[in-house]
N, C-alpha and C positions, 0 to 999 in steps of 0.2 A: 390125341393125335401122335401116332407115330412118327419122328422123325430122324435118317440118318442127316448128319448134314458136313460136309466138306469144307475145308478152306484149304488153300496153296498158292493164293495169289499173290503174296507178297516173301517176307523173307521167314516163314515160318511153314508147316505143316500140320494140318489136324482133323481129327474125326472126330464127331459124337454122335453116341444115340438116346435121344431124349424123348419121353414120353408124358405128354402134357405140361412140358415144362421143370420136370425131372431130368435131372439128365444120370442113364443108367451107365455109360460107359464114355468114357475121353479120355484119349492119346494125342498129345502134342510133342510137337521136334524142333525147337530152332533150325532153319536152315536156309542160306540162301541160293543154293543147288541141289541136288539129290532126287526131291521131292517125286519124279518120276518111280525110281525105286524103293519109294518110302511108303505112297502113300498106301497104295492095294495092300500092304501087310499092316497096317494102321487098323485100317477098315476093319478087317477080319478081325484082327484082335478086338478091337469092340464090338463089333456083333458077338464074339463069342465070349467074352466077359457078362455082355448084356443078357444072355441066354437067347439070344433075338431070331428070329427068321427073317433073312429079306422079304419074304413073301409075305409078313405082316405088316412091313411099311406102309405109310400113308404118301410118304411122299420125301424124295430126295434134294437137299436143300446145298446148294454150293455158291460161291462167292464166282462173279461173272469179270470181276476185274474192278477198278482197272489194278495194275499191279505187272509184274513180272509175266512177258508174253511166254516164256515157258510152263510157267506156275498156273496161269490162268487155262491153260489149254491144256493141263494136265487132269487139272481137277473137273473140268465142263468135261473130258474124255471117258473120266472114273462116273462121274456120275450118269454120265448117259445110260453109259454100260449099264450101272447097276437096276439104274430105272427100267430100259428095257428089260434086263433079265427077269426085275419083278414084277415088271405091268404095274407100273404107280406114275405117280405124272410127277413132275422136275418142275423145285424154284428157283431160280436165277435171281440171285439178292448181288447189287452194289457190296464194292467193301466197303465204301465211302458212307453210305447208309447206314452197313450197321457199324461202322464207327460213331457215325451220328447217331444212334439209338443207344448205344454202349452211352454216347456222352453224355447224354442228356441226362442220363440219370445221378450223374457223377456235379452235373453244373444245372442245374435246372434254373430256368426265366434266365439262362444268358446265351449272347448270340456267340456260337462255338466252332469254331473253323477246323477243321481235320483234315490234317495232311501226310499222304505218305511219299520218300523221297523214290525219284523214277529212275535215281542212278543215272541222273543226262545231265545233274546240275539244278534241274527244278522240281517241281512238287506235283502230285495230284492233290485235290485239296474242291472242299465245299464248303460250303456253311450251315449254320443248321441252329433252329431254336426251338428248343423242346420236341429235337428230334425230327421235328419236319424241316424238308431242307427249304435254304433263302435261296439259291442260284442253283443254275447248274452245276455239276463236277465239269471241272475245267485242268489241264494243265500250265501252269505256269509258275513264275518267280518270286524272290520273294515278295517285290515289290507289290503283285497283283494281289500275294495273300495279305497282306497288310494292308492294301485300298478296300479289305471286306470289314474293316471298321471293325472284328471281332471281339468281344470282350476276354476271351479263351482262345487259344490255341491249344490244341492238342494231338500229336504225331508220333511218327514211330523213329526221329533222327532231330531229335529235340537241341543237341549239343552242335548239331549245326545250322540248327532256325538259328539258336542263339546266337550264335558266331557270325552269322550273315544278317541278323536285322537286332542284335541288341535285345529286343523280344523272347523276357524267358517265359518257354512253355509252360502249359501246368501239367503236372505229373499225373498220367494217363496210362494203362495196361492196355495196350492195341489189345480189340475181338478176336479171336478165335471161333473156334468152330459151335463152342457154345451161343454164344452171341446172335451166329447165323442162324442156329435155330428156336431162339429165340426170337428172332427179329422176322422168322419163316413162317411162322406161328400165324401170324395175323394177313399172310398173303396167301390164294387160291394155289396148286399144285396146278400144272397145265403139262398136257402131254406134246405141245410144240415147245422145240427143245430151246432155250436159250441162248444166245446168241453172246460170243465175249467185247466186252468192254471194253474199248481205248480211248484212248485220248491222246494220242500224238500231235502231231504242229498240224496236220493237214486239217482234224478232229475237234479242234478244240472248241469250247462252247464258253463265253467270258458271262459273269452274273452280270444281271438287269442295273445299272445304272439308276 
């Protein structure tokens, strides 16, 4: 399975293009603005590192949120495009997800809460054991992410979970663009385009009690 796949929803940018779990080409950027200008020349550079044809794509693989409302709507944009120009169908993966897939591997048989900071003061943030998630993705504080009983915390703003609940993180590499297609791997391509992710105050979804 061919796949390119995207991320820009958070404070980072990146492409890859992976085939069966290979990954033949990745470009990553810190950044927590730009990404508009960064990512379409990303892209290209690994397709053309990877020797790749769009047109051999199986399917285009990006991060739907939640995360950064510019970042998210930049990469659901790049990816449409691409998808239409090559007639492949689009998967629309949570970050929160494959944070929770990335962690699992990293903390296996414990219940592991990932959060990333929304820049408002609180968190988006799930939980997850052995990758499948325990609740909904939810936004909230830190107090809601400590009623999830987690064994693990792991995030991309560790030095101020700690600072605000005493709670040190465990030492985690947020997903990238790798990840997502890794994590793409096991979901169908669908040519209905996907839809981005929020979680604001009107949005929010709190785990099952």
């Amino acid at each position: 399975m061919k796949i390119l796949a995207l991320d820009s929803a958070n404070d980072n940018c990146s492409a890859a293009y992976v085939v069966d779990g290979d990954v033949r080409a990745f470009d990553f950027r810190e950044m927590a603005r730009g990404q508009a200008e960064a990512l379409m020349p990303m892209v290209q550079s690994v397709m053309a590192r990877a020797k790749a044809s769009y047109f051999d794509l199986d399917a285009v693989a990006v991060t739907v949120g939640p995360g950064s409302f510019t970042g998210v709507r930049i990469g659901l944009a790049a990816a449409r495009g691409i998808a239409m120009a090559a007639r492949v169908g689009m998967i629309g993966v949570s970050a929160l997800r494959v944070a929770g897939f990335k962690a699992a591997k990293q903390f296996p048989n414990q219940k592991v809460c990932v959060f990333f900071d929304t820049k408002r003061g609180d968190y988006y943030a799930q939980a997850f054991e052995n990758g499948a998630p325990v609740c909904e993705a939810f936004a909230g504080d830190e107090t809601a992410l400590l009623n999830l009983k987690a064994g693990v915390y792991a995030g991309n703003c560790p030095d101020m979970f700690l600072e605000q609940t005493g709670v040190s993180p465990a030492g985690f590499e947020m997903p990238d663009a790798r990840d997502v297609a890794a994590f793409a791997e096991n979901e169908t391509p669908s040519f209905d385009y996907p839809s981005a992710m929020y979680l604001r105050e009107a949005e929010i979804s709190t785990c099952a009690k």
